[in-house]
N, C-alpha and C positions, 0 to 999 in steps of 0.2 A: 504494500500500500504506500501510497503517496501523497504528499496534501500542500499542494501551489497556496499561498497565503496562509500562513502559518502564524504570520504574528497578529491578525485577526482574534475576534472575540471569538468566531465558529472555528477558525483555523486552533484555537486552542483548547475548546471542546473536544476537536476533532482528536489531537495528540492525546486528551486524557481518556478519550472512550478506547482509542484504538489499542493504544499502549498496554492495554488491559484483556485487549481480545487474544483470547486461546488460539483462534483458529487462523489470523494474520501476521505478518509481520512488517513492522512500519519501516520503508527502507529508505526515507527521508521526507523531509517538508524543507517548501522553501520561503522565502523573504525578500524580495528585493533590496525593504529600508536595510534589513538585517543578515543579509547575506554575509558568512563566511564568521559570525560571531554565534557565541554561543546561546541554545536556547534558553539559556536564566536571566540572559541582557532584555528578551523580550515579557518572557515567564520565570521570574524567581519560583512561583510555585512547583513547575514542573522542572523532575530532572532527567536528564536522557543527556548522558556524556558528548552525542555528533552536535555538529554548528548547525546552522542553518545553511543550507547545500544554495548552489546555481538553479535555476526553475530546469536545465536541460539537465540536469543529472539525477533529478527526481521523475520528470517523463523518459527518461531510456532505462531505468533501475525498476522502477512500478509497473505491475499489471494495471494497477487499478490506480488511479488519480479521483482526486476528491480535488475540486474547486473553488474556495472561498476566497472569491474573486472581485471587485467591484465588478458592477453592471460592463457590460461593453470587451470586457476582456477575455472573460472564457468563450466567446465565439469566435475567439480568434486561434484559442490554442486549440478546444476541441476536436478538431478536425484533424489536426497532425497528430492528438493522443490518439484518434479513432484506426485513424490510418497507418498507425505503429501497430496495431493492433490491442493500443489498452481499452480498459472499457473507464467512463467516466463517470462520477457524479458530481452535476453541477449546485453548486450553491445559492449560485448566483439568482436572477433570471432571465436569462438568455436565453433559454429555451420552453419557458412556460405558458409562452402565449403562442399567437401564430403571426409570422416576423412583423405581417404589414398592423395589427393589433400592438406589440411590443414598441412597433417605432412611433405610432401614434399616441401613447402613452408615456414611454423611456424618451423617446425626443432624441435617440440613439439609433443611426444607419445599420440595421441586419446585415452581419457580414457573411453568415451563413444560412441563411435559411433553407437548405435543403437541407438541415438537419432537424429540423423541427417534426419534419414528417416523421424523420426514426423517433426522436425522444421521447421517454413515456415518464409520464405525470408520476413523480415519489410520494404519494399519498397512499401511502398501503395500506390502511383500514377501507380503499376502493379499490384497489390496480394492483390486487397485491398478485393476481395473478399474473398480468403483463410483467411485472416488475421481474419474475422468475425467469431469470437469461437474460436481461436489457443490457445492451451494451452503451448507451447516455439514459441516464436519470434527470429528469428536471425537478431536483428539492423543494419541493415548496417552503413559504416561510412561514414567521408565524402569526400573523393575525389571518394570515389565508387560510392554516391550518384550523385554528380555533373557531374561527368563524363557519367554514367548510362543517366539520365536524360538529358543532353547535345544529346547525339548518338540518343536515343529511338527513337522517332519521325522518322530517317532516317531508321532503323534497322526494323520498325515495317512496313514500308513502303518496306520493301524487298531489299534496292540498298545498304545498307550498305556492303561492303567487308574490312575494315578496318582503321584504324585511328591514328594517331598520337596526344599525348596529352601531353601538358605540364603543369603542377601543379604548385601551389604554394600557401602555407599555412604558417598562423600565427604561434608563439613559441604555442601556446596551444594544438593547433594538435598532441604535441611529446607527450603531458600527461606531470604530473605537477612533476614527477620524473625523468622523459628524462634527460640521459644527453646532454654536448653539446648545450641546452639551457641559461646557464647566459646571466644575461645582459653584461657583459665584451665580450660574445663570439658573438651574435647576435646582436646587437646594429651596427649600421652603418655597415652592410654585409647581403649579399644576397650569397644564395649559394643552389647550387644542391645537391641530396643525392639520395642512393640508388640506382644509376643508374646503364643503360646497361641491363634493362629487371629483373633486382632482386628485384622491389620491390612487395611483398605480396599482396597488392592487385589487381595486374594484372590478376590472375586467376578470383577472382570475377567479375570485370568488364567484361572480353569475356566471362564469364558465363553467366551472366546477360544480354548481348546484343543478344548470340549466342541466348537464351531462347529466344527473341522476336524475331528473326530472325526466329525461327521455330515455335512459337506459335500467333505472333499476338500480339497486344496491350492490352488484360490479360492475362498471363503468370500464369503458375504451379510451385512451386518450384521445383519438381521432376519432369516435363515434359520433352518434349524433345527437346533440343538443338542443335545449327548447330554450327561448327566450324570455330573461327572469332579471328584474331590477331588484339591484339593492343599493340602497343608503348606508353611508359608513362615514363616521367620522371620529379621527384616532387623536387620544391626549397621551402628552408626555408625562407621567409623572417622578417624581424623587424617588426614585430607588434605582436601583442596579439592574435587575433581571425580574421577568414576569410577566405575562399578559394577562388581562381580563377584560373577556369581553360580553356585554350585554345583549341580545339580539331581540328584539321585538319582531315577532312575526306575523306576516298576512294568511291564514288560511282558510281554506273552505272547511265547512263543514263544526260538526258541533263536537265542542271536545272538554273532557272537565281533568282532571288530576288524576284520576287513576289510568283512565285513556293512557295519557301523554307517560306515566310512570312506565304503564307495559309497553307501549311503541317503543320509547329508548332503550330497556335494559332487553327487548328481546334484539333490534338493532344492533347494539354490543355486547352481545353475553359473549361471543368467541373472540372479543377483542384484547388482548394479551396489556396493550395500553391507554385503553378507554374507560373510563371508570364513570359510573352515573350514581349520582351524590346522593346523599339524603341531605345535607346540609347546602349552605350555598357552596359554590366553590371560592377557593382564594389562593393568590399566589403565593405565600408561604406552605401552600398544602404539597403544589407541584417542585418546589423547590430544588434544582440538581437533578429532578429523575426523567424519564421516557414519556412522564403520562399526562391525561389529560381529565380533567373531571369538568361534568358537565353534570346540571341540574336546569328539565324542562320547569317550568311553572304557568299551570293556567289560573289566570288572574280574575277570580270570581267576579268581582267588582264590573270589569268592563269588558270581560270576554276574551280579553287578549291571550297570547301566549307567548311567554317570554322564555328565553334560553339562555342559561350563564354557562360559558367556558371559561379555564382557566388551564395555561402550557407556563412550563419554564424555556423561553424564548431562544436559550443559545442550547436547548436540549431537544426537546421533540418541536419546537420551533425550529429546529434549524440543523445542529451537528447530530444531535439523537436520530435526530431524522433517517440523518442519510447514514447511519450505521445502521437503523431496522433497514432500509432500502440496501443496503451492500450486503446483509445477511440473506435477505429475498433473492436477489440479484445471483449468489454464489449458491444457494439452497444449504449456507445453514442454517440452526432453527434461528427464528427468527427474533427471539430474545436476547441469544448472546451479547452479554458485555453492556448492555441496557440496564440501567436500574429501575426499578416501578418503585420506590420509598423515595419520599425526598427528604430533605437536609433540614437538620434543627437544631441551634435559631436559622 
């Protein structure tokens, strides 16, 4: 294994999940800032004796390449990992829309898009069958994840017509070069961004719901899709790592609490990292692990129906992710090196 962007927040997920894997071996990551110094310069936390290698001496040494790339740059490499014959997962999103969608959103020229057509969507609680033998993964992130996941159950069940969702992620979400992160600027403040329907990942999420709206609870990357809006509007807050997200949902049909109780837990009873809450959920609960807890709620008062997700963002948001996707990917089980407990405090 290999991992391009290393001194990233996922790039260092990625070294501690892997590090840990039985069934891999990590045969370097690379740095640009940090090339040729050792990994304590970037992570005191982690220890692993090699520096941070050249990006060409981790794609001819790795079968497999992990991505955590800014936008714009793994369509550049992917195609020579492919044609080496490694297989990739991307972190990024360079592959999870379809190119001419990506550039009208990213504001970023597809340099590849005849790769879009191979790559399959790393959402394995849908794709987890495609995901078996993919030679490019397209990682999802995590407000796509949680949000995704949050809806499905309702979407896969046919009543979904749309949803309102509101976000809210740790400073690590922006990536460790974001600006608009210090601690001077985030510290005691909470605040909205990107709002009014421009944020990027909007297209993916009605992708993703529309796809189970028309296919069912296994979904195709490339299959067919029904047309589904949603509202999303994400806040930055003061902490470190975590998403939670609230989704108000449009459905048909009449549905009260115990309904919405049995549609989710039969949804995810064989989901190894889905957990549906009795309580609300909260980002301390997911903290460091693979999972995701989610609790429907139908709201007597007005009829509504609300859904709370909560992921640890650089975990199953993101580097967890793509290590359940590279155990799919290689058929092993699909837990390995994953934790479901998270971290306390």
């Amino acid at each position: 294994m290999g991992i391009l962007g290393a001194s990233g927040y996922g790039g260092a997920e990625l070294l501690r999940l892997l590090k840990a894997h039985p069934e891999v071996e990590l045969v370097g990551f690379s740095s640009r800032k940090y090339e040729g110094r050792p990994l304590e310069a970037a992570w005191p936390q982690l220890w692993d004796g090699r520096p941070f290698a050249a990006q060409e001496e981790v794609l001819e040494r790795a079968e497999v390449v992990f991505l955590a790339l800014p936008n714009g740059l793994s369509m550049e490499i992917a195609p020579e990992a492919l044609k080496a014959g490694k297989r990739v997962v991307d972190l990024s999103g360079d592959f999870r829309l379809p190119p001419e969608v990506y550039e009208a959103w990213y504001r970023i020229p597809h340099k590849s898009p005849e790769l879009y057509a191979e790559a399959v969507y790393g959402l394995p609680e849908l794709h987890r069958e495609e995901l078996k033998g993919a030679r490019l993964v397209a990682n999802p992130g995590c407000y796509v994840t949680a949000a995704t996941l949050a809806l499905a159950p309702l979407a896969a069940e046919g009543v979904l017509k749309g949803a309102f969702v509101v976000g809210l992620s740790g400073v690590s979400g922006a990536g460790r070069e974001a600006e608009g992160t210090a601690f001077a600027e985030v510290n005691e403040n909470l605040k909205p961004y990107k709002v009014g329907g421009t944020h990027r990942h909007i297209p993916e999420m009605e992708r993703n719901l529309g796809r189970i709206l028309a296919q069912g609870r296994r979904v195709r990357t490339h299959g067919e899709a029904r047309a589904v809006r949603l509202s999303f509007t994400p806040h930055l807050v003061p902490m470190i790592r975590g998403i939670l997200i609230t989704a108000e949902a449009e459905v048909e049909g009449g549905w009260d609490q115990e309904a919405l109780n049995a549609l989710y837990r039969d949804f995810y009873a064989e989901e190894p990292f889905v957990r549906v809450v009795e309580g609300l959920p909260e980002t301390k609960g997911t903290l460091g692990s693979n999972r995701v807890d989610v609790k429907p709620l139908y709201e007597e008062r007005t009829g509504r129906v609300l859904v709370f997700a909560a992921l640890d963002n650089l975990v199953k948001g993101m580097a967890g992710q793509a290590v359940q996707n590279l155990n799919l990917m290689l058929g092993f089980p699909e837990e390995t090196a994953l934790p479901k407990e998270g971290l306390w405090p």
